[in-house]
C-alpha positions in Angstrom: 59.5 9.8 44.2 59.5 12.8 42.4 59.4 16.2 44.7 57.9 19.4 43.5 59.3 23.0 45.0 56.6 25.5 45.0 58.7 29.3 44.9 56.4 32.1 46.1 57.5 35.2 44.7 56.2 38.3 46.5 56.1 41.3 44.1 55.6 44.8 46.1 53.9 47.2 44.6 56.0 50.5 43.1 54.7 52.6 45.6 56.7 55.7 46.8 58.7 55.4 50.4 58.7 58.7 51.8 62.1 59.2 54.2 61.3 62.1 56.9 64.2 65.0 56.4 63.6 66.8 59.7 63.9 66.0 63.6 66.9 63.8 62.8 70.5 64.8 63.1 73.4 63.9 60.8 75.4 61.2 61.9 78.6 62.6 62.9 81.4 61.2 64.1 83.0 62.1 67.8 86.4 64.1 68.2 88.9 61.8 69.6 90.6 63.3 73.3 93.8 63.8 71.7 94.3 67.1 71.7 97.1 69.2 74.1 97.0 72.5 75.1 100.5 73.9 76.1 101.9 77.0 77.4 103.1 79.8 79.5 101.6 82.3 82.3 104.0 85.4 82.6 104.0 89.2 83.8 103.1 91.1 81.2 105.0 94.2 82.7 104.6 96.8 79.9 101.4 95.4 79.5 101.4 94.8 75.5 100.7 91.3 75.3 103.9 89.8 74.5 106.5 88.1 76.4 109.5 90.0 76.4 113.0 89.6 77.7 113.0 90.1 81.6 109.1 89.4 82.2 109.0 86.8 84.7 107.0 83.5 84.0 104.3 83.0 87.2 104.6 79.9 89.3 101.8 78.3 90.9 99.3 80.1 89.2 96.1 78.4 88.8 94.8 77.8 84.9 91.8 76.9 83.4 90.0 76.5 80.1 86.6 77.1 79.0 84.3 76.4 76.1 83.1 80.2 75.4 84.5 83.8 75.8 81.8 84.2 78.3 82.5 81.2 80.4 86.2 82.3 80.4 85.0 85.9 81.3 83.0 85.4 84.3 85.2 82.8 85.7 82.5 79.8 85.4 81.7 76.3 84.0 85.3 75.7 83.5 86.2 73.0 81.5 89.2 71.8 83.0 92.0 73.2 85.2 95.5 73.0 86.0 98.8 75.0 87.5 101.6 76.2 86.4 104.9 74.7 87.7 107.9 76.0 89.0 108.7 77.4 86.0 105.6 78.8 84.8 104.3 76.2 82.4 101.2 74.4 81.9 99.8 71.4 79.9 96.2 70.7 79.8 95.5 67.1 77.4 92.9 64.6 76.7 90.6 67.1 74.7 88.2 67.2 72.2 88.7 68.9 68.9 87.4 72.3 69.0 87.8 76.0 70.4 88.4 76.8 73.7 89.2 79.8 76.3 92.0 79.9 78.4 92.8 82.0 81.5 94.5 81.9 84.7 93.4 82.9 87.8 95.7 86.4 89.1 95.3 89.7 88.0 94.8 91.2 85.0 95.7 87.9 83.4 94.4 87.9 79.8 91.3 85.5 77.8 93.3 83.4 75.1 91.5 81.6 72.8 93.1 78.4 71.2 91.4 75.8 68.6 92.8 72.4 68.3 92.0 69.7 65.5 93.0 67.3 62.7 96.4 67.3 62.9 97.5 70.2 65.0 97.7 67.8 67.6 99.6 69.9 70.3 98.8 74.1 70.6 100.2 76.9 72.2 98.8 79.5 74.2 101.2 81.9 76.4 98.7 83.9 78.8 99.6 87.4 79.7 99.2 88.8 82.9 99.4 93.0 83.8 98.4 92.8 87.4 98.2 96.0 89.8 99.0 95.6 93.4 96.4 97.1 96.3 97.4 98.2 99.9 95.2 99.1 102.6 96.5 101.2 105.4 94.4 101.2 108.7 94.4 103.8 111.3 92.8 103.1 114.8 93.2 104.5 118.2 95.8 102.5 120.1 94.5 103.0 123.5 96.5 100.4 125.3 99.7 100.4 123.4 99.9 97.5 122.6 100.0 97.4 118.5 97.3 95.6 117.6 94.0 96.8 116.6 91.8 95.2 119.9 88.4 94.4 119.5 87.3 97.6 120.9 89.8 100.1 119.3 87.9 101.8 116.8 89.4 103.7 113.9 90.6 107.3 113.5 89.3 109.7 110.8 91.8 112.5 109.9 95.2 110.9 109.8 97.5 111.3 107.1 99.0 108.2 105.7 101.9 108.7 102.8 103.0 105.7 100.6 105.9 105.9 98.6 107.0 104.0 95.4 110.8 103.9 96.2 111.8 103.6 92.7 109.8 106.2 91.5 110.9 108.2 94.0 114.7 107.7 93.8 114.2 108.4 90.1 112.7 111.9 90.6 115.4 112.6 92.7 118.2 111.7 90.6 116.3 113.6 87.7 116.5 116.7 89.8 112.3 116.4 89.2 111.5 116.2 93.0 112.8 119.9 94.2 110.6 121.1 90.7 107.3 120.4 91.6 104.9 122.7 91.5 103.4 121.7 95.0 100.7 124.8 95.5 98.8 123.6 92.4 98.8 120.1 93.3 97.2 120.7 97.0 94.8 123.7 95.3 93.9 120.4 93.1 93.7 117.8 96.0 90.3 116.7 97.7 89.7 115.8 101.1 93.2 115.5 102.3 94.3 113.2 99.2 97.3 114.3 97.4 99.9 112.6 94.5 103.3 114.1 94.1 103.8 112.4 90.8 103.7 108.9 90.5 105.8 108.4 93.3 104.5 110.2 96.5 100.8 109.5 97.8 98.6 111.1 100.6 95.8 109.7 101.8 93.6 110.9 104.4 91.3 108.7 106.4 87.5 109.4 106.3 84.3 107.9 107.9 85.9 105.2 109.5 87.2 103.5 106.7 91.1 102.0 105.7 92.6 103.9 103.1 92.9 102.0 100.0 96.0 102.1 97.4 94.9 100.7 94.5 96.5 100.2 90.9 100.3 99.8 92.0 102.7 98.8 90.4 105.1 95.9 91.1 107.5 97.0 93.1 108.7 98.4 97.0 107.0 101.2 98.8 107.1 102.4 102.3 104.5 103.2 103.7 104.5 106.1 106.3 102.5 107.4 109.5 103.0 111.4 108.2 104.1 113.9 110.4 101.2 116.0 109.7 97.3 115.8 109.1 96.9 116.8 106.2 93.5 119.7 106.6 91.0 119.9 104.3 90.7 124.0 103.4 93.8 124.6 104.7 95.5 125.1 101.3 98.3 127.5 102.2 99.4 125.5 105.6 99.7 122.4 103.6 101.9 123.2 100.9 103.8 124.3 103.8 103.7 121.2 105.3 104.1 118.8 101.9 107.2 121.1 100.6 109.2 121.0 103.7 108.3 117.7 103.8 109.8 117.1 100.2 112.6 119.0 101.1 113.6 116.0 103.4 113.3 113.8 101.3 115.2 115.5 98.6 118.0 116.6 100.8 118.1 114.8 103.9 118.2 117.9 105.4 115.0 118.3 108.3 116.1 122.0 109.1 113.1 123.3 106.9 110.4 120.9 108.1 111.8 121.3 112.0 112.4 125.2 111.7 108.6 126.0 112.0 107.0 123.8 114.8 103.3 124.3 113.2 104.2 122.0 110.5 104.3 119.1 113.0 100.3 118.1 114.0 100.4 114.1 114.1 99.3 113.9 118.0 100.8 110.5 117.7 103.3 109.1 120.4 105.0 107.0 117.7 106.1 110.4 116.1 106.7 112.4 119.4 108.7 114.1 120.3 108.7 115.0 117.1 111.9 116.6 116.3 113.7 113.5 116.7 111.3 111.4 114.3 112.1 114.1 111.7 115.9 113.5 111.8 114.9 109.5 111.7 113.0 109.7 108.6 115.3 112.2 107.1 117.9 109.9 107.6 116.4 106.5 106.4 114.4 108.6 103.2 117.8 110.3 102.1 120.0 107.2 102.1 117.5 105.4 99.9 118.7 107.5 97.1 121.9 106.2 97.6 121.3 102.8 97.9 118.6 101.6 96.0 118.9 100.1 92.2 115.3 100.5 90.9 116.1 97.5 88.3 117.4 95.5 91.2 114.0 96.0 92.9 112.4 95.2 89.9 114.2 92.3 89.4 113.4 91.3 93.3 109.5 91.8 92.9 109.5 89.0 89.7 111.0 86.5 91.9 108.7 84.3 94.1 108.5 86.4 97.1 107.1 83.1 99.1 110.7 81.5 99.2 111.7 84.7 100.7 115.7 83.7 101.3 116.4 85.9 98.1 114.7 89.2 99.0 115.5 89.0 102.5 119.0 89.6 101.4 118.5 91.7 98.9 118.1 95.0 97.7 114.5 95.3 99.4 115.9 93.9 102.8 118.0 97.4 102.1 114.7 99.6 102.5 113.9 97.7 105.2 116.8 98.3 107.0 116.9 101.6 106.5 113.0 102.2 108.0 113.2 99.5 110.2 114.7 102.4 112.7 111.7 104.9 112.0 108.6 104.5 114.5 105.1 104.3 112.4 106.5 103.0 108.9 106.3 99.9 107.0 108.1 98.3 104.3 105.5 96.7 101.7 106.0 95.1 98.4 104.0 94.5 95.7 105.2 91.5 93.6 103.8 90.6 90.0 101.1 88.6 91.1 99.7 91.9 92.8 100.1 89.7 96.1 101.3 92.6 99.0 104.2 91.7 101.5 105.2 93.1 104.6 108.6 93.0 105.3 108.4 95.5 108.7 111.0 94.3 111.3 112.7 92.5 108.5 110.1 89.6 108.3 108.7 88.3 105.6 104.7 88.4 105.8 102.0 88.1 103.1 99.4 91.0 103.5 98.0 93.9 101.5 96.8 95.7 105.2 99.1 97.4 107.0 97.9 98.9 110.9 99.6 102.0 112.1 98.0 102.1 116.1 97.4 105.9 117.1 98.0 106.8 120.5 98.0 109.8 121.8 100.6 111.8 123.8 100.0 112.0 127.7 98.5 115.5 128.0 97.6 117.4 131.5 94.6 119.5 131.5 92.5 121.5 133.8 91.9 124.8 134.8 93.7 127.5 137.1 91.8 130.3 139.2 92.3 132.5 141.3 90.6 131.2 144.4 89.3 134.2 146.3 87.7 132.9 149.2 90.6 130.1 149.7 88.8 127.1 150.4 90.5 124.9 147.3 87.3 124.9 145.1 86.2 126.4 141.8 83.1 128.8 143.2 81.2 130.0 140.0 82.8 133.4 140.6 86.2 131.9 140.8 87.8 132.9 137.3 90.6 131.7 135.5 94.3 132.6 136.6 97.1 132.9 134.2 100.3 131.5 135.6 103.0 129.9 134.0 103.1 125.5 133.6 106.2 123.9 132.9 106.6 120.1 133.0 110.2 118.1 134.0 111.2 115.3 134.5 112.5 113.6 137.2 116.5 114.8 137.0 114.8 118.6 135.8 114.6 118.3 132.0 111.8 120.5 130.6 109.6 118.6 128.4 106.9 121.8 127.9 105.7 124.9 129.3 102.3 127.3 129.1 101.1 129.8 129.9 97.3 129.4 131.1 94.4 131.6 130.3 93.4 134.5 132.5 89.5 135.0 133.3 88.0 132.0 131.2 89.3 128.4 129.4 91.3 125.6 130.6 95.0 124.5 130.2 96.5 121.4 128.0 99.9 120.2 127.9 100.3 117.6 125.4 103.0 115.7 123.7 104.1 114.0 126.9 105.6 110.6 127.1 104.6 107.7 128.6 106.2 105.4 132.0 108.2 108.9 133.4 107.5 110.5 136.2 106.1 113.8 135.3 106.2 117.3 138.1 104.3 119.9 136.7 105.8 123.1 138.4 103.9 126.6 138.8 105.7 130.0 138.3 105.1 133.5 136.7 103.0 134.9 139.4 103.2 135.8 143.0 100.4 133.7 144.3 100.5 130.2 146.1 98.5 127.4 145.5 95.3 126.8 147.9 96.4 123.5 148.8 99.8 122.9 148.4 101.7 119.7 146.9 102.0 116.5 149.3 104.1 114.6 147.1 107.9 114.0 146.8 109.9 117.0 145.3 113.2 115.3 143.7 116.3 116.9 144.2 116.4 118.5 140.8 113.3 120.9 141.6 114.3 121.9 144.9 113.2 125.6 145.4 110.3 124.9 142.4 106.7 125.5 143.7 105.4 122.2 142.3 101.8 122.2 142.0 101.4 118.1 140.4 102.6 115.1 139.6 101.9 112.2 137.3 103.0 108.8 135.6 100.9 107.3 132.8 102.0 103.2 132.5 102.7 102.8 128.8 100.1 99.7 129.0 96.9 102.3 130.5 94.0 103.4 128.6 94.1 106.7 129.6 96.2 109.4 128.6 94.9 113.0 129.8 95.6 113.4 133.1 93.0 116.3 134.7 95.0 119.1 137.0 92.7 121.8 138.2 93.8 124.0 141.3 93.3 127.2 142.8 96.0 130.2 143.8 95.6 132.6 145.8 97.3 135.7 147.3 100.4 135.5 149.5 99.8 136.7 153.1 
């Protein structure tokens, strides 16, 4: 049998194939995750984007890398993120070929771009960070005593806080710079009771209701300062008084020119009364600091990881507290280089950027003296005012202040008293007797005093004017 193949051959016509060019993307080829992206975050402490010798490297710091300058800008759409270690390293791997954004998250820390690709398998990127430390001081009324800003203690407008920079500080005085300054044109310059000596010395004054705010600061220890005065806003030639006596202290250690004129001294504050012995206090703490403060060794404190605590507490900075830790109304607060504020009042450690200073006032007696014509004990419309001599003791007859009243109109106040003492307010300077005389005990050291009152204001009561009013009258 013979078999036959039939082949068909199919011939296709020459006809052009037209291939579309558009709405089709090259093939390309993905970038293999093996890229690394290695490096530092560190204090950039002279702020010029290098790291040089003594900047500390940042532990703990969060990291993170973006895919644009934008993304890495606003903080968003990150990529991926890591921390620093102990020692301020990072390591970010598993990525893509390509350009990315790196920052970490504290202050003033830098956008550093990086590109990875064929063979640069591993990259560095160092991150520098310049951050600036804020502290808020808030001032409320203290009406129970108790330290704490309660729920219904309100804050205080007019109160002068003072931060210092101790480094700054201790360097102007060993300069000679501090006695030099030309204080008249600084307070003709300040505005609403805020004032800069230098670098080193701020006043703040509160307003509306609202902390005061110290913003920009440097790395470093301050201490932070209830003032002995208000600082008052049009009251040029009172506070240059005021700020150079009060430089004078600190220059010199010496409060004789701050304590020779009593007008210098308005704090109404309890913590600072009586007043001339807060004076020698802070003279004393403010005038060893020049002695006994390194301002590198501070430095060098700040740059350590203030969260261990174990090294500052004994060093250098523990010194500053020590020294203020005897002053009523101060703190001691440092600013390490994350811009991260600690407390360190009462030589404990505490992470915060606010610092309370509670305001009470003084127990004060007030009322009104007349001369009670008609003798029956009350204040007739025609009754005027009687000027007489007050004078306040103690218990075992120390004087703690004395008035004189005023005649025909006005009332009395005698402020700056202290709290938990018995207090015997004793009439003199005239001839008259009090309408209704005194019921209560008379101690032993005011025998023979014509004492007219007596008081004590617990140190845990809300109130601290206590009201006195009584009439005198002629002798028969």
């Amino acid at each position: 049998m013979t078999y036959k193949y039939r082949t068909t051959i199919a011939v296709l016509a020459a006809t052009a194939v037209i291939v579309p060019t558009t709405g089709f993307a090259p093939a390309t080829i993905p970038s293999p995750p093996i890229y690394t992206v290695v490096g530092t975050v560190f204090a950039d402490a002279n702020a010029n984007g290098s790291h040089d010798f003594g900047e500390p490297l940042l532990s703990r710091v969060s990291v993170s890398l973006y895919a644009t300058a934008d993304d890495a800008s606003a903080t968003a759409n990150p990529v991926t993120t890591t921390t620093t270690s102990a020692l301020g390293t990072y390591r970010v791997g598993a990525l893509p070929g390509g350009t990315y954004y790196l920052s970490a998250d504290v202050a003033g820390a830098s956008v550093v771009p990086v590109t990875v690709g064929a063979l640069n398998l591993i990259q560095t990127a160092d991150i520098a960070a310049a951050p600036k430390g804020a502290l808020t001081a808030t001032v409320f009324a203290d009406t129970n005593g108790n330290g704490v800003r309660d729920a219904s203690e309100t804050n205080l407008d007019n109160q002068t806080i003072i931060l210092i920079d101790v480094a700054k500080t201790v360097e102007l005085i060993d300069r000679g710079d501090l006695g030099g300054l030309d204080v008249g044109t600084a307070v003709a310059a300040a505005i609403s009771g805020n004032l800069d000596i230098g670098d080193a010395i701020h006043f703040r004054t509160t307003a509306k209701g609202a902390p005061i705010d110290y913003q920009g600061l440097d790395a470093g220890a301050y201490v932070m300062m209830r003032s002995p005065f208000n600082l008052t806003v049009g009251d040029a030639l009172q506070n240059t008084a005021r700020i150079t006596a009060l430089i004078d202290v600190i220059a010199s250690g010496d409060p004789a020119a701050i304590l020779a004129d009593p007008s210098l001294l308005s704090s109404s504050d309890i913590s600072t009364t009586p007043e001339n012995e807060y004076i020698k206090k802070l003279a004393r703490a403010l005038s060893k600091l020049a002695d006994t403060i390194d301002p590198a060794e501070v430095d060098a404190s700040v740059g350590q990881d203030l969260a261990a605590g174990a090294h500052v507490v004994g060093g250098t900075i523990r010194t500053v507290a020590e020294l203020v830790d005897a002053v009523p109304a101060m703190h001691v607060a440092v600013v390490d280089r994350r811009g991260q504020g600690w407390s360190l009042t009462g030589l404990t450690l505490a992470r915060t950027n606010d610092f309370l200073f509670g305001v009470r006032k003084p127990v004060s007696i007030t009322g009104t003296v007349f001369n009670d014509s008609n003798g029956n004990g009350k204040k007739d419309v025609l009754d005027l005012a009687e000027a007489v001599t007050l004078t306040v003791y103690t218990e075992d007859g120390a004087a703690l202040a004395s008035i004189k009243t005023p005649s025909l109109l006005g009332s009395y106040t005698v402020d700056k008293l202290p709290y938990d003492t018995d207090l015997y307010v004793v009439l003199s300077g005239t001839t008259k007797r009090p309408t209704n005389g005194y019921a209560g005990r008379v101690p032993d050291a005011l025998a023979g005093m014509t004492v007219v009152g007596s008081t004590r204001v617990g140190g845990d009561s809300t109130t601290s004017s206590v009201p006195l009013t009584f009439g005198v009258t002629a002798k028969k």
